[in-house]
C-alpha positions in Angstrom: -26.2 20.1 -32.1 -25.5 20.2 -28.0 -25.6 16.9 -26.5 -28.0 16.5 -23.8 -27.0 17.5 -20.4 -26.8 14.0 -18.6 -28.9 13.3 -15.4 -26.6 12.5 -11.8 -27.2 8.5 -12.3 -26.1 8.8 -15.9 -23.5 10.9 -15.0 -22.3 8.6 -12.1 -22.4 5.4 -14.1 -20.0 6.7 -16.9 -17.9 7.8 -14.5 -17.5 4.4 -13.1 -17.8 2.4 -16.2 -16.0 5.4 -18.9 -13.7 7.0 -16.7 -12.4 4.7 -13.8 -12.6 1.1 -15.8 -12.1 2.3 -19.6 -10.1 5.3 -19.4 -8.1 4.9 -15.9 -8.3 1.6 -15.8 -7.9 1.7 -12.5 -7.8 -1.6 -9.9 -10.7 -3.6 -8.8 -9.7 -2.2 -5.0 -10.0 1.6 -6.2 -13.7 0.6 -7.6 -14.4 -1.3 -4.4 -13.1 1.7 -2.2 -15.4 4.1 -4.9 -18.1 2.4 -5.0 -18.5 2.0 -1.5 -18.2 5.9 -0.7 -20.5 6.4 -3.2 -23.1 3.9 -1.8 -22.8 5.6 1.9 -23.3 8.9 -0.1 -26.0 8.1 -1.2 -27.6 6.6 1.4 -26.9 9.9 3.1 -28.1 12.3 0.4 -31.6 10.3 0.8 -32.1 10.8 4.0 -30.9 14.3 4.2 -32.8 15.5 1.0 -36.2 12.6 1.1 -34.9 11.7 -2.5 -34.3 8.3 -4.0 -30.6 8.2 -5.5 -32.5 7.2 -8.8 -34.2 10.9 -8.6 -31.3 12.8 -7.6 -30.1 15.9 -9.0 -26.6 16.7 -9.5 -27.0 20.4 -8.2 -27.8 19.2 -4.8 -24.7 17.5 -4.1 -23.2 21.1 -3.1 -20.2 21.6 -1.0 -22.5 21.9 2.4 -24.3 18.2 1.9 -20.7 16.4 0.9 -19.0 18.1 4.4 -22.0 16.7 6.1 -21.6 13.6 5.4 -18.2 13.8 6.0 -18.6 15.4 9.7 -21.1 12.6 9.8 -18.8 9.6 8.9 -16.4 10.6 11.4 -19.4 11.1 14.5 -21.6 8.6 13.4 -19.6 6.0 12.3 -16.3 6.6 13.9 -14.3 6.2 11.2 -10.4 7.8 11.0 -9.3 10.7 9.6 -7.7 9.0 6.9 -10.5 7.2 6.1 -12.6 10.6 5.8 -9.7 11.7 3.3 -10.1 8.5 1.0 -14.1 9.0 1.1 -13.0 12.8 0.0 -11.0 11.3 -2.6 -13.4 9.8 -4.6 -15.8 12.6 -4.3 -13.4 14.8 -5.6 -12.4 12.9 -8.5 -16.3 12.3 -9.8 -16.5 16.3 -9.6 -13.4 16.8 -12.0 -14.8 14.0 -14.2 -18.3 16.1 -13.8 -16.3 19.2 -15.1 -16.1 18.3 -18.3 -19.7 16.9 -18.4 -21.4 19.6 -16.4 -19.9 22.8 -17.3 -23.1 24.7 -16.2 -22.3 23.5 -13.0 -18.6 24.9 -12.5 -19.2 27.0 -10.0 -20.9 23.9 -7.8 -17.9 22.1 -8.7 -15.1 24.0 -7.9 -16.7 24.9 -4.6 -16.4 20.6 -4.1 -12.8 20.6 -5.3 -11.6 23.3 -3.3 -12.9 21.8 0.2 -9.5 20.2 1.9 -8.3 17.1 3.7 -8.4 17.3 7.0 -4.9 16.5 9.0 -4.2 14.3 11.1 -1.4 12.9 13.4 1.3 10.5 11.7 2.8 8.0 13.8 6.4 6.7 12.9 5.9 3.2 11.1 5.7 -0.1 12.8 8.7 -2.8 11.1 10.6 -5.9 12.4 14.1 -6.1 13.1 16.1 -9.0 12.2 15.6 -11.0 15.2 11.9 -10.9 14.5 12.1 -11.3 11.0 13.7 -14.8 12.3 11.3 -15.6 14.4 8.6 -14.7 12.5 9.9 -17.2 9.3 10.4 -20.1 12.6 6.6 -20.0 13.5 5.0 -21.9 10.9 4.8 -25.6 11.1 6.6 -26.5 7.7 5.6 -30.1 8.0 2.2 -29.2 6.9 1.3 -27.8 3.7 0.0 -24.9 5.1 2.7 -23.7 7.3 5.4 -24.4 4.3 3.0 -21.9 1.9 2.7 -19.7 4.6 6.6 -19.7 5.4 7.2 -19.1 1.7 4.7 -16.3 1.4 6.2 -14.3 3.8 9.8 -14.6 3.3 9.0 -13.9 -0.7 7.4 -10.8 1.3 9.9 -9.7 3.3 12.8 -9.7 0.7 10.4 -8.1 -2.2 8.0 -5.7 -0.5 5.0 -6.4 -2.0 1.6 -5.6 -0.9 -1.4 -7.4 0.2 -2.8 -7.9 -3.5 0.5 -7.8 -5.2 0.9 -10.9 -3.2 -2.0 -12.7 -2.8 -2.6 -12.2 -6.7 0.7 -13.3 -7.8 0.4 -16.0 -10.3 3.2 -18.4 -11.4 3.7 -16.5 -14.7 4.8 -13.5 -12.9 7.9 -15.2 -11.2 11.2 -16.0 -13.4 14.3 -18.7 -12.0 18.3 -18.9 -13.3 20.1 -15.6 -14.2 18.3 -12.4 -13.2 15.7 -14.0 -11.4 12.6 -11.8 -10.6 8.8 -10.9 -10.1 7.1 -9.4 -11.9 4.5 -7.0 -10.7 1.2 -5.1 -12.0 1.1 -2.8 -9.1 -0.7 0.1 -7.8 -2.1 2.7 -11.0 -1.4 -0.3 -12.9 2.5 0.4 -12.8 4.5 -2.8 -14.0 7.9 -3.0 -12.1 10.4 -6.5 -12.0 11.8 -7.5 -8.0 14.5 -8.8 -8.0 15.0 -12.6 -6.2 18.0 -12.9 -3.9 19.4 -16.5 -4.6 18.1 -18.7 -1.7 14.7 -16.3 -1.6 14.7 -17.8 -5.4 15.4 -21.5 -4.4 12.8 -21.9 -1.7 10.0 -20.3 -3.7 11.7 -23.1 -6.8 11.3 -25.6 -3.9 7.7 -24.1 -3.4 7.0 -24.5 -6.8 7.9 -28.3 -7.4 5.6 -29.1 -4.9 2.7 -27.1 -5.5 2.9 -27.7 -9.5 1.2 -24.6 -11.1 0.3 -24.4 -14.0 1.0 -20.1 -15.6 -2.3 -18.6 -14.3 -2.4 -20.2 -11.5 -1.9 -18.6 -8.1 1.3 -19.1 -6.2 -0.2 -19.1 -2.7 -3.5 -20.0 -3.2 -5.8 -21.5 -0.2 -6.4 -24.9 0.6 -9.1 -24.8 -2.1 -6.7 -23.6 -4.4 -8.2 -20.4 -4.6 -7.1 -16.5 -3.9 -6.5 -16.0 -0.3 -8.6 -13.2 0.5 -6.9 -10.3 2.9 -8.8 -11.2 6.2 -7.5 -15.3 5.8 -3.3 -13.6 5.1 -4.4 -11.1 8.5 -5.4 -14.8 10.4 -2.2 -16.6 9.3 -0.2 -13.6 10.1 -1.7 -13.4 13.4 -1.3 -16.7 14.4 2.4 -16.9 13.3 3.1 -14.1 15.2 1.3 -15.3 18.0 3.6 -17.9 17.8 7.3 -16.0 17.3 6.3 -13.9 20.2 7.5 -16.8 22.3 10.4 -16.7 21.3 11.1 -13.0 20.7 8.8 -11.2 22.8 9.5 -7.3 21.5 7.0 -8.7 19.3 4.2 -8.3 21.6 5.4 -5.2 21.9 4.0 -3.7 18.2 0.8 -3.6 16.4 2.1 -6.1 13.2 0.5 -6.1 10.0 1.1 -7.5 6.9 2.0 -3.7 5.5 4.4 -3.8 8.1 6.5 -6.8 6.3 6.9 -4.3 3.7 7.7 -1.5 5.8 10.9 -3.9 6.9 11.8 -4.6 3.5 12.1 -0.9 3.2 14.1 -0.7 6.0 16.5 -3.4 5.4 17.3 -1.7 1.9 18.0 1.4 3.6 20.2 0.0 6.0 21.7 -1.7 3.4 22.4 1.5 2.2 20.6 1.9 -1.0 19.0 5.2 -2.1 16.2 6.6 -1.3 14.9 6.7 -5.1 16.0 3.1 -5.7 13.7 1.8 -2.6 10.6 4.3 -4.4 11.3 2.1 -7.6 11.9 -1.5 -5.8 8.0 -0.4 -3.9 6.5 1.1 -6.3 6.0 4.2 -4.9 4.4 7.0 -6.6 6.2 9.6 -5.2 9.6 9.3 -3.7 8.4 11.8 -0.9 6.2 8.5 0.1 9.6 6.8 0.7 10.4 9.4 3.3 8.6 7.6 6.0 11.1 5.4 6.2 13.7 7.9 6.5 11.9 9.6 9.6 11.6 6.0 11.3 14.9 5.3 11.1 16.5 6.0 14.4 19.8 3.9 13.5 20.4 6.1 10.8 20.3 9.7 12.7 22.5 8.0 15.5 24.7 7.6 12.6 24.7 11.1 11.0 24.7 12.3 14.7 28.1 10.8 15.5 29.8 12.5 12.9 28.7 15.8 13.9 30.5 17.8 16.4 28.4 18.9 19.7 28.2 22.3 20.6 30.3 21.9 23.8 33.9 20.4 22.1 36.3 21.5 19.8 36.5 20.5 16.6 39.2 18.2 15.6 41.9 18.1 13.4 40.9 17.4 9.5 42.9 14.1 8.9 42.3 12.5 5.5 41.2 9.2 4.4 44.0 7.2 3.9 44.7 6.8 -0.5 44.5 2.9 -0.5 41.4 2.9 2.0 39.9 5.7 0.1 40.3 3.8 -3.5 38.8 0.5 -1.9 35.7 2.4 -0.6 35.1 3.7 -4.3 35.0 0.3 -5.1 
């Protein structure tokens, strides 16, 4: 016996509740960012079509209606193109969920999947240099108890990498002291990865710890109410600090600083460091080590290096001297 062919809000809910929470298991911030597409979606297919979401059927969210209400994000709303791409994104994966439900419908459904991103510009990435990094950890006032969780929270930052929610979610189970100190991370797809602490990162955080007195669930920089900052309250502190640093080191003023970009300079001071490329994918939790490119194409220190030991066009090349034996054996080292 054929099972029923399921209605659009029967479809849509076990999508959300089957295949993002039980099967994906994806974040809470992926359901957010879903949810909310599919709310303006909606919104949109009732004014377009005079039908109530409730009384919806699937074959009318064709490839036309969903680049309408793309084309009318961008107008209407303003929104970026990269925004537009996310929205995309979550269309797209309902539809290849619906492909297995609807099969009917295939036709409808490839039609959806085949309709592309649309490009847009990318800017080289925005990260501190170590002046800034210093003057960034000198703007909070660590005689309060505020600006000594907020000087913590952004040096653990800096050397680690993590992001927004890694961060603001970390509890005091996740962090490990002595030999091999680390943090431990659920990140992005629900990837587990362990950061390594560098020694005096490790003993302020320790110092951080004795004072605060967590218990294992409890959140290492919580608010004054001992709760989860939320993003817009780490954006304020940010702000504020840097605010305050660009006194002192005003090429501050100078970029557009977020709290992405702390882990944009983590990045940077690993490659400059000279680690690999796939080692920094693995320290960030990148999905794809083409991700980590960025960072290669911002690098301007790092071409002026592989540009000096070119040859330009207009000289002769030199003499091939080798590297001296003993020099050679202490660089292997």
């Amino acid at each position: 016996m054929k099972s029923p062919i399921p209605t659009f809000p029967t479809l849509l809910q076990r999508f959300f509740t089957q295949r993002l929470m039980q099967q994906k298991q994806v974040s809470a911030h992926t359901i957010s960012s879903y949810r909310d597409t599919f709310r303006l979606l909606l919104r949109f297919a009732q004014k377009r079509l005079h039908t109530p979401p409730d009384r919806l059927a699937f074959e009318k969210l064709d490839a036309p209606l969903i680049a309408a209400f793309l084309n009318e994000m961008e107008k209407a709303r303003s929104v970026t193109v990269r925004t537009r791409n996310l929205r995309l994104t979550a269309i797209r994966s309902f539809f290849r969920f619906a492909a297995y439900e609807m099969p009917t419908h295939s036709a409808q459904i490839q039609r959806v999947l085949a309709m592309p991103a649309k490009r847009f510009d990318r800017k080289l990435i925005d990260f501190l240099t170590r002046p800034e990094v210093d003057a960034l950890l000198d703007a909070p006032d660590k005689s309060t108890w505020s600006g000594r969780r907020d000087h913590v929270l952004m040096l653990t930052t800096l050397q680690t990498g993590l992001r927004l929610s890694e961060v603001t979610g970390l509890q005091r189970q996740n962090v490990t002291f002595g030999a091999g100190a680390h943090i431990e991370v659920l990140g992005k797809g629900r990837k587990q990865r362990a950061v390594p602490l560098c020694k005096s990162v490790a003993d302020v955080l320790e110092a951080w710890f004795d004072e605060l007195n967590p218990a294992q669930d409890d959140i290492v920089f919580p608010s004054i109410r001992r709760q989860r900052l939320s993003s817009d309250a780490v954006a304020r502190l940010l702000k504020k600090h840097i605010t305050i640093a660009s006194n002192a080191c005003p090429s501050l003023k100078q970029k557009n600083i977020t709290f992405h970009c702390l882990r944009h300079t983590t990045a940077m001071d690993l490659l400059h460091a000279g680690v690999e490329q796939t080692v920094i994918a693995l320290w960030l939790g990148h999905e794809s080590i083409e991700t980590t490119q960025i960072y290669l194409d911002a690098d301007l220190a790092l071409k002026e290096k592989i540009l000096a030991r070119t040859i330009p066009f207009d000289s002769k090349p030199g003499k091939y001297r080798p590297d001296n034996k003993l020099l050679t054996f202490l660089n292997q080292l």
